[in-house]
ROLO-610415 format. One line per field, with one value per residue (C-alpha): residue number from 1; residue in three letters; y, z, x. Coordinates in nm, 2 decimals, always signed. Each point is the difference from the previous one (the first is absolute). Example, Ala and Ser with C-alpha at 12.3 -4.5 7.8 and 13.67 -1.06 7.14 Angstrom:
BEGIN
num: c(1, 2)
residu: c(ALA, SER)
yy: c(-0.45, +0.34)
zz: c(+0.78, -0.07)
xx: c(+1.23, +0.14)
! end
This chain:
BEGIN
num: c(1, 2, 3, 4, 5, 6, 7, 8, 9, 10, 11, 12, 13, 14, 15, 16, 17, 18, 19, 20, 21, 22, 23, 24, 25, 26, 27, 28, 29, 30, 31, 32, 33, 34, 35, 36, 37, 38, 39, 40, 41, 42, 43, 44, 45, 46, 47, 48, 49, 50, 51, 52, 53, 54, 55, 56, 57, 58, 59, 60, 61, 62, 63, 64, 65, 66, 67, 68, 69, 70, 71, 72, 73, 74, 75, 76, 77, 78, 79, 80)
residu: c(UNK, UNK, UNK, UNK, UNK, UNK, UNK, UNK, UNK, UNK, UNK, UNK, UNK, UNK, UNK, UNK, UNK, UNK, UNK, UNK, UNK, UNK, UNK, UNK, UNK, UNK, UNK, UNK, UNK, UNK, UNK, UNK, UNK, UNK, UNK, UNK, UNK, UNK, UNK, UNK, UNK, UNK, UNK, UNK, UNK, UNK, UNK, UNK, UNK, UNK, UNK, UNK, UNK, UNK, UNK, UNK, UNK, UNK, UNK, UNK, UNK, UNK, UNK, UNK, UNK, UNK, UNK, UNK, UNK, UNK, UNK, UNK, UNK, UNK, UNK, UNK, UNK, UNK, UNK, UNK)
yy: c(+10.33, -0.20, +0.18, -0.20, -0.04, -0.37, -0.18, +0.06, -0.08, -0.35, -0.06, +0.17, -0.18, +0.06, +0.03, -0.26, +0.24, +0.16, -0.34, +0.12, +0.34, +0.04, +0.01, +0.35, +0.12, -0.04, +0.22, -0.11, +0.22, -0.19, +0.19, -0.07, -0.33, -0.12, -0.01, -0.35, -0.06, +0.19, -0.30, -0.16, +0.29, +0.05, -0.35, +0.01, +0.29, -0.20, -0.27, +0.27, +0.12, +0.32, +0.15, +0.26, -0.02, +0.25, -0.14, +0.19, -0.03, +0.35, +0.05, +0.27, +0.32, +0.00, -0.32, +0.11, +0.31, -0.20, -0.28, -0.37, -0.12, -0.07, +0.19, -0.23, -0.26, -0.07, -0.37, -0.05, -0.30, +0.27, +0.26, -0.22)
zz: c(+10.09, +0.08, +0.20, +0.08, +0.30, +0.18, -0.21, -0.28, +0.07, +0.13, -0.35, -0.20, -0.28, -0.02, -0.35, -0.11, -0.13, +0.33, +0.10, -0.27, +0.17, +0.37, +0.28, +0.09, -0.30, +0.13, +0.31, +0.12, +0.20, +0.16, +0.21, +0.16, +0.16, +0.29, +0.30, +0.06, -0.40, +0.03, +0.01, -0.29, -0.21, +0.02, -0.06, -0.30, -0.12, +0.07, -0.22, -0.27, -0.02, +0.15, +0.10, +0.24, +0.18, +0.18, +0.16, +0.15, +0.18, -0.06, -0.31, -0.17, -0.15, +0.14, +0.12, +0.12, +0.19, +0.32, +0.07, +0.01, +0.33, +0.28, -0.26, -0.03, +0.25, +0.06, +0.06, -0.40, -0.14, -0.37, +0.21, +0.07)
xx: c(+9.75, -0.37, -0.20, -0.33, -0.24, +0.06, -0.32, +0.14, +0.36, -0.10, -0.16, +0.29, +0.19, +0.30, +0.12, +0.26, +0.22, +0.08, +0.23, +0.26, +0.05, +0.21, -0.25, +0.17, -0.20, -0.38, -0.12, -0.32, -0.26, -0.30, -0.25, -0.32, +0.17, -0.12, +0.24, -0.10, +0.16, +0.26, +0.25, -0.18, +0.04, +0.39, +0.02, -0.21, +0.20, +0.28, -0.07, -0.10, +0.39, -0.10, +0.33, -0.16, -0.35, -0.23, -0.28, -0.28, -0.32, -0.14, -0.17, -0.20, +0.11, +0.30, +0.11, +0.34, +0.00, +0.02, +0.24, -0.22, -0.17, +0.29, +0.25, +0.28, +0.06, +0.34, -0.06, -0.16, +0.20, -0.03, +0.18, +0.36)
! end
């Protein structure tokens, strides 16, 4: 599991050795997105083989104890 604030997960390189293992493998956490990039960041961690995703705006302490801005919005194209 990554977890990493959204500036550094734009800027993360991926190691090479991660293309040899199932995608079902890596669980990526990225807070501190914002909602505006929200799109960009599950398709960045789709390209990175990351077989599950959370994506969050909040950030701080404690990044999860709410669910991101708007929740989840049953019209996401990363929701279908």
């Amino acid at each position: 599991m990554a977890r990493i604030r959204w500036r550094a997960y734009v800027r993360l390189a991926v190691p090479r050795w991660t293309r040899s293992r199932p995608a079902s493998t890596f669980y990526h956490v990225i807070h501190s997105v914002p909602r505006e990039n929200f799109d960009h960041a599950f398709l960045l961690a789709t390209r990175r083989r990351a077989g599950s995703v959370y994506v969050t705006d909040r950030g701080g302490a404690n990044p999860y104890d709410e669910l991101p801005a708007g929740g989840l919005q049953p019209e996401s194209l990363w929701l279908r």
